[in-house]
N, C-alpha and C positions, 0 to 999 in steps of 0.2 A: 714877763710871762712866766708864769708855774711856782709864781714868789706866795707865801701862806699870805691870806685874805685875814684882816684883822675883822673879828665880830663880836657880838656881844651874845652870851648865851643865858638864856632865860633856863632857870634851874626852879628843879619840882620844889613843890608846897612843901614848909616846915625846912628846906634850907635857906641860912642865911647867908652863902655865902656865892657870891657874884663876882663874875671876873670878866670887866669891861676891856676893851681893845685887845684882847689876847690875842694872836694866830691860833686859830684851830688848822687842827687838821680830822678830816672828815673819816672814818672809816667805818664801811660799813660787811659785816661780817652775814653768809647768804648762808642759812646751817640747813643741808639736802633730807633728803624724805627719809636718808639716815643718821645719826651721831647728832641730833639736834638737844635742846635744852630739854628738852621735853620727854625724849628718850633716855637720855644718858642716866645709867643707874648711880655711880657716883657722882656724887658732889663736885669733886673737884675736877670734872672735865669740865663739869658746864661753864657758862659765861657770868657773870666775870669773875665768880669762884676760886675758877680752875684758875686764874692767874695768881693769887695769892694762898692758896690752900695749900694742900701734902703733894702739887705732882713733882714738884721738883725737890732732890734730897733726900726722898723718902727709900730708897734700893741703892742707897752708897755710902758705904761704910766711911768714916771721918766726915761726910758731908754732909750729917746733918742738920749742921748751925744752920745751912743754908736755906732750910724751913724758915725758922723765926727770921733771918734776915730778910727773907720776902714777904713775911707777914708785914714785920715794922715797916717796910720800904714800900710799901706797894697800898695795903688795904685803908691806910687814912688818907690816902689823895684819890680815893675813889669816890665820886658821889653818885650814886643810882639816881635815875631821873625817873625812869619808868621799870618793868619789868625786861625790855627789850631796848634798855637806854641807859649807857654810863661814860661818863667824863671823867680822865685822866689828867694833872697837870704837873709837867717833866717838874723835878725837881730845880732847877733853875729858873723855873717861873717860867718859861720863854715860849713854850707851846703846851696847848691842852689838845689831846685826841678825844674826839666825842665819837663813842664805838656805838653804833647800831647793827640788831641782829634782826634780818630778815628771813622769811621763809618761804615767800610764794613767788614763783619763776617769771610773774611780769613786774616785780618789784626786781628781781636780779636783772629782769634787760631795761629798765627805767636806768639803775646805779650804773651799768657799766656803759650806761652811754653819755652820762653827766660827768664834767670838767671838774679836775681838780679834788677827786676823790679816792680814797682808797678801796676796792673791793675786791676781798677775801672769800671764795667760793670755801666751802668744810663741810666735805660729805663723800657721796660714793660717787667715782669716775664712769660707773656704770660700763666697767669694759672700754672705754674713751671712748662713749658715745657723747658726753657733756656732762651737763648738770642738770641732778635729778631732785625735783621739791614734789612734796606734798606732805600731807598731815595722817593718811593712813599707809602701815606697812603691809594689810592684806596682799589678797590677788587685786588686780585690773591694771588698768591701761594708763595709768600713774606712773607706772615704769618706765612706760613707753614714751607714746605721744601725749598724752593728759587727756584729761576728762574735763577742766575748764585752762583758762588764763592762768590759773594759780598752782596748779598741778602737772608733774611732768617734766620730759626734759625742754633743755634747753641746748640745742646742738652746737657742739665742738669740734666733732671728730672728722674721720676720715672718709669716705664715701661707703666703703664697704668695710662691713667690723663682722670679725667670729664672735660669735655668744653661744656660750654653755645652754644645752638644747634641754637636758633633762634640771638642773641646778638653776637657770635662771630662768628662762621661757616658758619651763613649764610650775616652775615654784612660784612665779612671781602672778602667773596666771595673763602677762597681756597680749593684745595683738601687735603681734611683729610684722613686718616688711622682710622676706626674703628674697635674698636675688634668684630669680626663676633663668632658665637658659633661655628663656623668651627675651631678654635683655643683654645688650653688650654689658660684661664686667668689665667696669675701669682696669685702666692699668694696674699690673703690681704692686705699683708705687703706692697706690692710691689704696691697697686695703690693707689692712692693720691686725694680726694675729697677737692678740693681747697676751693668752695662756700658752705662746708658741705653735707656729705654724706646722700642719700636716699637708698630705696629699690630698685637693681637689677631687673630688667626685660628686656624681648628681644622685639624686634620692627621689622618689616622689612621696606624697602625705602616706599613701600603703608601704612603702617601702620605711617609714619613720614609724610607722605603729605596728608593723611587723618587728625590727628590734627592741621597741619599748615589751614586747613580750606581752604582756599581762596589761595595758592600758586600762587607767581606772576611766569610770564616765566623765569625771572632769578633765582629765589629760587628754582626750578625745575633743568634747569642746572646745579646748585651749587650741586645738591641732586645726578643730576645722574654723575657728575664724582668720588663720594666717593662712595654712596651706592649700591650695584648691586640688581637686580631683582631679589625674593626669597631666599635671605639672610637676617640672622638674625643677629641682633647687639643687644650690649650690654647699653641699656640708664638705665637712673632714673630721677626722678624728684627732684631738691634739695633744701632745707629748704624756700625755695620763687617760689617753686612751678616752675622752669622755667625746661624745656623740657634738660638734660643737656648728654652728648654722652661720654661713656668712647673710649677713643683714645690711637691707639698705640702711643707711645713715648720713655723716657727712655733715659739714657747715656749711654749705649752701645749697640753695636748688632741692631742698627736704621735699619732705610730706610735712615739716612744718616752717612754712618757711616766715611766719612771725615771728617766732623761736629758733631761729637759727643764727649764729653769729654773722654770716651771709657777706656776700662784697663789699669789700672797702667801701664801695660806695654810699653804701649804708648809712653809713657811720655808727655803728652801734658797739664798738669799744672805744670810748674817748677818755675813760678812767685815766688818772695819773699811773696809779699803782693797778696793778692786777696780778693777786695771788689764786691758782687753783692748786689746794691741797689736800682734794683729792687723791688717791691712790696710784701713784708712776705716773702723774700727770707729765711730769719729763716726757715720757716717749708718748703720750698719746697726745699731748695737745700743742708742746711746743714747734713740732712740725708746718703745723699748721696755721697757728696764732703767727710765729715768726718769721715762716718758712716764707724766702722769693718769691716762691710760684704758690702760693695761696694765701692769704691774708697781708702777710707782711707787714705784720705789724713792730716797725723798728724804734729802737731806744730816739730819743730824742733829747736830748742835753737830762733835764730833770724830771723829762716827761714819758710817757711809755715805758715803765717798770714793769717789767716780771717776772715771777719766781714762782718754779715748780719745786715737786718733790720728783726727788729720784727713783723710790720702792714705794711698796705697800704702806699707810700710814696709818693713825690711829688717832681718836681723839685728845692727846696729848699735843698734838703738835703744834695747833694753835693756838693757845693757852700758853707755853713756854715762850713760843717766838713773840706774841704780844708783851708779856711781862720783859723780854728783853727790849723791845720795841723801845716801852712805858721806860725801862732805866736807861737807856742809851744818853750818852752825854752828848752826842752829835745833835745838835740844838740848832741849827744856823736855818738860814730860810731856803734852803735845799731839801728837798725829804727824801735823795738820795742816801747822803752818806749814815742817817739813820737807820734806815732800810736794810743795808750794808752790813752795819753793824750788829744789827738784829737778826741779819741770816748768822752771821759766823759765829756769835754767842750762842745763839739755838741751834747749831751745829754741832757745838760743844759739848751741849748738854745731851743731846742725842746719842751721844757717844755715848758720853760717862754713863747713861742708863740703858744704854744695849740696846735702842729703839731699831736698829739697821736703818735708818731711810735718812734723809739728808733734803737742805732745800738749796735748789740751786738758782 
């Protein structure tokens, strides 16, 4: 059980070159409604670019050989299949990783509930609400709960989460869920102060557009599809003073509850591997993914992998840890100690280029 499936992989039109009985390994890379291929102004973030271009090398002085040796080492064992499709084979012949890049939120809960794959979430934690897809960065409700299957989050977090009221609520333009005092707040335990926690107080929608001062016509609409007339909600102000809104949320029992990681029983994390790298997905989602009393989703000999970031990240991150993935000599039919090996190389490298963030 969890040993690499030997397959044969049918390779695009005009290559000749086929590799029968290999172990693959599956991995499929989810890029959120932000830092996707699509967005990213340089080159060398994107996919699968970014793993052989200028990000590694390029900000370290004596370290620049280490450009051309990832060029040599890396960009001829890559074969592009499609635009959102490329195969890797380890330099020992002994495994090929076939990486696929997805972007819409029922294609992320299809992967993470399929056997024997890897998926890699890369995008914005949205506050460790979960994971956020879609194909426009405007206003609307893309941010939020979506606007079809393909759009929106896909719930991770904790029941109750602070969000920045004027910077994300009101930028982003969607309708939010606030906890109103007409409802029990969960335990303590159970809410999560992403930008650090303040003192609890309640507001009502006059009492929020009374300090917004000057409300333009759209911050007014934004206000009146979440907050109703003579209801009380639950704000704080947090550690930089910014106006911030505790919001229903949570991995199970949502307002979406197709979209939410939801009860074991479920089953909708059966991935081998599961990366979220995301932004301090550490405190926001391992809690929960791991945690006894809520998901508990525990390691299992070669099965149940996970690994968060610890800080804020960037699109660099995933591009390094893959290219180290792709060189790792840990080849055997374990996809542990590859894994392993790819965190603490790309740990490395995060150092030597001042990234601050780490995966753990």
């Amino acid at each position: 059980m969890g040993k690499d499936k030997k397959r044969t992989i049918k390779i695009a039109p005009g290559h000749t070159t086929a590799i029968v009985g290999l172990p693959v390994r599956e991995i499929f890379i989810a890029q959120g409604i932000q830092f996707n291929n699509d967005q990213l102004s340089k080159q060398y973030y994107k996919l699968p670019d970014g793993i052989f271009k200028d990000t590694i090398g390029n900000h370290i002085p004596g370290f620049e050989h280490e450009k051309k040796n990832r060029f040599d080492y890396i960009k001829n064992k890559i074969i592009i299949i499609n635009k959102n499709t490329f195969t890797y084979t380890t330099s020992d012949g002994k495994i090929m990783y076939r990486v696929n890049v997805i972007n819409k939120k029922n294609e992320f809960k299809e992967k993470l509930a399929r056997k024997n794959v890897c998926v890699i979430y890369d995008g914005h934690s949205r506050y460790g609400r979960g994971a956020c897809f879609g194909d426009n960065v405007g206003q609307g409700d893309w941010w939020e709960n979506g606007t079809s299957d393909s759009n929106g989050l896909f719930r991770l977090g904790f029941p109750a989460i602070g969000v920045e009221f004027v910077d994300d609520i009101l930028e982003r333009g969607y309708k939010c869920f606030p906890w109103s005092t007409d409802e029990k707040l969960p335990p303590e335990s159970e809410r999560h102060y992403p930008e650090g926690k303040g003192k609890l107080i309640t507001q009502t929608k006059e009492d929020l557009l009374k300090e917004l001062k000057n409300p333009t016509n759209e911050q007014k609409k934004i206000i009146e599809k979440s907050f109703l007339a003579g209801k009380k909600y639950y704000t704080y102000l947090d550690p930089h003073s910014r106006r911030t809104i505790l919001l229903r949320a949570g991995w199970k029992d949502t307002k979406s509850s197709e979209y939410e990681l939801g009860k074991p029983d479920k089953n909708r994390l059966n991935c081998k591997v599961f990366c979220h790298f995301g932004c301090s997905s550490l405190i926001h989602y391992h809690p929960i993914i791991r945690g006894s009393s809520r998901y508990n989703w525990k390691k299992e000999g070669d099965n149940k992998l996970a690994y968060f970031t610890d800080r804020p990240s960037d699109s660099m991150l995933g591009p390094i840890f893959l290219y180290f993935l792709f060189k790792s000599d840990k080849t055997g039919s374990e996809w542990e100690p590859a894994f392993e090996d790819a965190k603490k190389e790309a740990n490395k490298m995060y150092d030597k280029l001042n990234l601050n963030y780490q995966i753990k």
